[in-house]
C-alpha positions in Angstrom: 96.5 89.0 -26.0 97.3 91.5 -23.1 101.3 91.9 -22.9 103.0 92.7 -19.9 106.6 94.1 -18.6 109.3 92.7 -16.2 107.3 91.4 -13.6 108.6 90.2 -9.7 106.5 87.9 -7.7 107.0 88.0 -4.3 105.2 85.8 -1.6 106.2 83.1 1.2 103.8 80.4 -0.2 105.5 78.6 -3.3 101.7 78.1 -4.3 100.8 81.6 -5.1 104.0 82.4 -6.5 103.1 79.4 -9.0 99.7 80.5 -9.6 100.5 83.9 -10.3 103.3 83.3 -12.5 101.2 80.9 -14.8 98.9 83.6 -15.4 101.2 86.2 -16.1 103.5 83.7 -18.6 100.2 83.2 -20.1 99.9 86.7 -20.5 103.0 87.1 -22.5 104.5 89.1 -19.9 108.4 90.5 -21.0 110.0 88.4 -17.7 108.7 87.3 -14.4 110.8 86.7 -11.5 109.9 85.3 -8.2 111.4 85.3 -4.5 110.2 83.8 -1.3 110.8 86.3 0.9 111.2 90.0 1.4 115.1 90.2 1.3 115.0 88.0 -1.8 112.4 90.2 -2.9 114.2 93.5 -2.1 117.5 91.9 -4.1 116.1 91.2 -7.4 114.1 94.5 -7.6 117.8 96.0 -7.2 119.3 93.7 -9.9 116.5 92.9 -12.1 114.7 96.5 -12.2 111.1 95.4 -13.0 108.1 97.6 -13.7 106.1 96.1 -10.9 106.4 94.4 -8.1 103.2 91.6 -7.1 103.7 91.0 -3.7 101.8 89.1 -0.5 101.3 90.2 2.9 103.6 88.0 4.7 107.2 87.7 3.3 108.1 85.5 5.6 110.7 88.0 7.1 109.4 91.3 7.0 105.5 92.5 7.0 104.7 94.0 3.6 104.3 97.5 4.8 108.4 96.9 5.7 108.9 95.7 2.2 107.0 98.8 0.7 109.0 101.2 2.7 112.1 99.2 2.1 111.3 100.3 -1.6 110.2 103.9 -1.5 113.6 105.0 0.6 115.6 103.5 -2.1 116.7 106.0 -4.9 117.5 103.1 -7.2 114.2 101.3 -7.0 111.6 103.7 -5.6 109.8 104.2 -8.6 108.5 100.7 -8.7 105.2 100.1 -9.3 103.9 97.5 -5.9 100.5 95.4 -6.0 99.5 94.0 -2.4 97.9 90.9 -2.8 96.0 90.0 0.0 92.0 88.1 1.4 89.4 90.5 1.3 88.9 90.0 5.0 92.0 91.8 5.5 91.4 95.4 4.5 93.3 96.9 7.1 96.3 95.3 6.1 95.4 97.0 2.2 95.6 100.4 4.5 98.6 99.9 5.9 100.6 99.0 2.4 98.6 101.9 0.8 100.0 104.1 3.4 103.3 103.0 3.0 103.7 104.0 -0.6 101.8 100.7 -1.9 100.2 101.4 -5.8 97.6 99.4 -5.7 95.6 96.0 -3.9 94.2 93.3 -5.5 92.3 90.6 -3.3 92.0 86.8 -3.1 90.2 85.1 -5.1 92.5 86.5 -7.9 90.3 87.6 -11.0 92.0 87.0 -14.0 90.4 90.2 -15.7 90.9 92.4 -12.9 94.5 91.0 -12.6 95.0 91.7 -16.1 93.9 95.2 -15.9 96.1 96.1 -13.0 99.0 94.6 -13.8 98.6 96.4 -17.7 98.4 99.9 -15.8 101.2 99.5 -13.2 103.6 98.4 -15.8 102.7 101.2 -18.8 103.1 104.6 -18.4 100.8 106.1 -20.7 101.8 108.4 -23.8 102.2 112.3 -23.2 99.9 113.0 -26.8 98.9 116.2 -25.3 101.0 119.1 -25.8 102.2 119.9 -21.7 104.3 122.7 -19.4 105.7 122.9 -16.4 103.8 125.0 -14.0 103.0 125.1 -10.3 99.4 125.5 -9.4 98.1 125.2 -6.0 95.6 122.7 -6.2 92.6 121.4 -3.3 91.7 117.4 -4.2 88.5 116.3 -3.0 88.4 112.7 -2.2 85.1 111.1 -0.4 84.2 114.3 1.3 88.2 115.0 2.5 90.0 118.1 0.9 94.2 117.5 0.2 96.4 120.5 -0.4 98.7 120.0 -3.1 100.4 121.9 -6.3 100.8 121.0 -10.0 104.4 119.8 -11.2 102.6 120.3 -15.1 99.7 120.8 -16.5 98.2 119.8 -20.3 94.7 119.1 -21.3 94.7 116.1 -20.8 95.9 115.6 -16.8 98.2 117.2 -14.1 101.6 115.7 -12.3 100.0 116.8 -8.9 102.6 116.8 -5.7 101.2 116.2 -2.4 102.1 115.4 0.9 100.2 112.8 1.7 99.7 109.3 0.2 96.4 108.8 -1.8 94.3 105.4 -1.7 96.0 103.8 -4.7 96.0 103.8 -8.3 92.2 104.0 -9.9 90.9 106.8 -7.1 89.1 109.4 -8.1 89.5 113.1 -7.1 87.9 116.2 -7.7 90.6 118.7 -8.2 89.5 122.4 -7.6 92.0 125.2 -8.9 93.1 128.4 -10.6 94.5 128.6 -13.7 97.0 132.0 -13.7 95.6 135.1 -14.8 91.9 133.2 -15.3 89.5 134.3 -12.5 87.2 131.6 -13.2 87.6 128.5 -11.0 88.4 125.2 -12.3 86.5 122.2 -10.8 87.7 118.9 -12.9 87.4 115.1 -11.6 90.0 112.8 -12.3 91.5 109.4 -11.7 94.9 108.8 -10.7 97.0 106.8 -13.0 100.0 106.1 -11.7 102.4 107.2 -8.2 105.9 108.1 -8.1 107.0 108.2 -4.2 110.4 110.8 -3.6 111.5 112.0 -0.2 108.5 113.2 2.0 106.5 114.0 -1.2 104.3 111.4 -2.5 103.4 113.0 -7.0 100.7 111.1 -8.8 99.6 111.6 -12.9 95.8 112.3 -12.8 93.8 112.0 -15.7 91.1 114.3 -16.4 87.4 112.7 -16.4 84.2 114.6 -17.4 85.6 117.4 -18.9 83.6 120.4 -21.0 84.9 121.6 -24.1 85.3 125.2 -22.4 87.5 123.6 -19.5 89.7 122.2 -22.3 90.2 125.2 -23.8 90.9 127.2 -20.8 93.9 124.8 -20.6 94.9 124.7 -23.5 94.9 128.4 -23.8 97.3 128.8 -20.8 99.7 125.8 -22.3 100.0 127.2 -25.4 100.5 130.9 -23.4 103.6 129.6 -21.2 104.8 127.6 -24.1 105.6 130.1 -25.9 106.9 132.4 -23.4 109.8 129.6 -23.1 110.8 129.7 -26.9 111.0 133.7 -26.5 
């Protein structure tokens, strides 16, 4: 049985709200909260401080691009994780959220599985196992044919904390990320897939898990962790 953290439902239609919350309850999520519109919304993310944040497109008082914004300018809450919900026939209004500092979209007709394996990533961070540094690395991500500049926050074999100044598609995309390591002339060419957002100022840094890796890659990294590493215990 999946398990899930503090949950908040937000969406105009009592319906969905009772839908959604049944399937979540189901899934033994921590605590679910619901509101019926975006103020309502916007008050018990401040009060209750859930992981994630389930929301529709209309809020009855505010669009849900607001409501995204709303969050991200808020230094209390802006780490939230937000799922659009919204009919597949509506993909523009997916854009706009994403744009706004939206996580991730999940359309109508809701998929239990595909629910389930949204909701477990936006409301889990995953485990730092891999030994990391902090390091800035100028980085070029390669997204369907479209390069974005950006730097490294920290590096370890297993992913990056990438800054950029631009928001991506949402959680789950995949980039190819093309960089140097210091003092290695060899270029590094890695795909990855990013695993969560956080959204601070004008500065939009997303974790990225590396995909498809060779054993020499990995040990290029983990040659120039273990290097800085121990240049910050001298």
């Amino acid at each position: 049985m999946t398990r899930f953290g503090r949950i908040l439902l937000v969406d105009h239609s009592r319906g969905a709200l009772l839908f959604q919350e049944t399937i979540l309850r189901r899934r033994q999520a921590e605590s679910v909260f619901t509101a019926l519109s975006g103020a309502e919304g916007l008050q018990k993310a401040r009060a209750e401080r859930p992981q994630l944040v389930v929301f529709g497109f209309d809020l009855f008082d505010m669009t849900a691009p607001e409501f995204c914004r709303e969050i991200r300018s808020d230094p209390e809450i802006k780490s939230i994780s937000l799922l659009l919900v919204c009919e597949r026939e509506n993909s523009a209004h997916a854009e706009l959220c994403l744009s706004a500092g939206c996580n991730d979209v999940i359309f109508r007709p809701l998929q239990r599985e595909e629910l389930d394996e949204k909701v477990s990533r936006l409301t889990s961070i995953p485990s730092r196992r891999q030994l990391r540094t902090i390091t800035r690395i100028e980085v070029s991500l390669e997204n369907n044919g479209r390069f974005i500049l950006g730097r490294s926050l920290n590096i370890s074999a297993n992913g990056m904390l990438l800054e950029v100044d631009r928001v991506l598609p949402g959680d789950g995309t995949r980039v190819r990320i093309h960089f140097y390591l210091p003092g290695d002339p060899k270029p590094m060419q890695i795909m990855g897939e990013v695993l969560r957002a956080e959204f601070t100022g004008t500065m939009a840094k997303y974790g990225v898990c590396f995909l498809e890796m060779h054993g020499e890659e990995r040990e290029r990294i983990e040659r120039y962790v273990h290097r800085l590493r121990a240049r910050e215990l001298l």
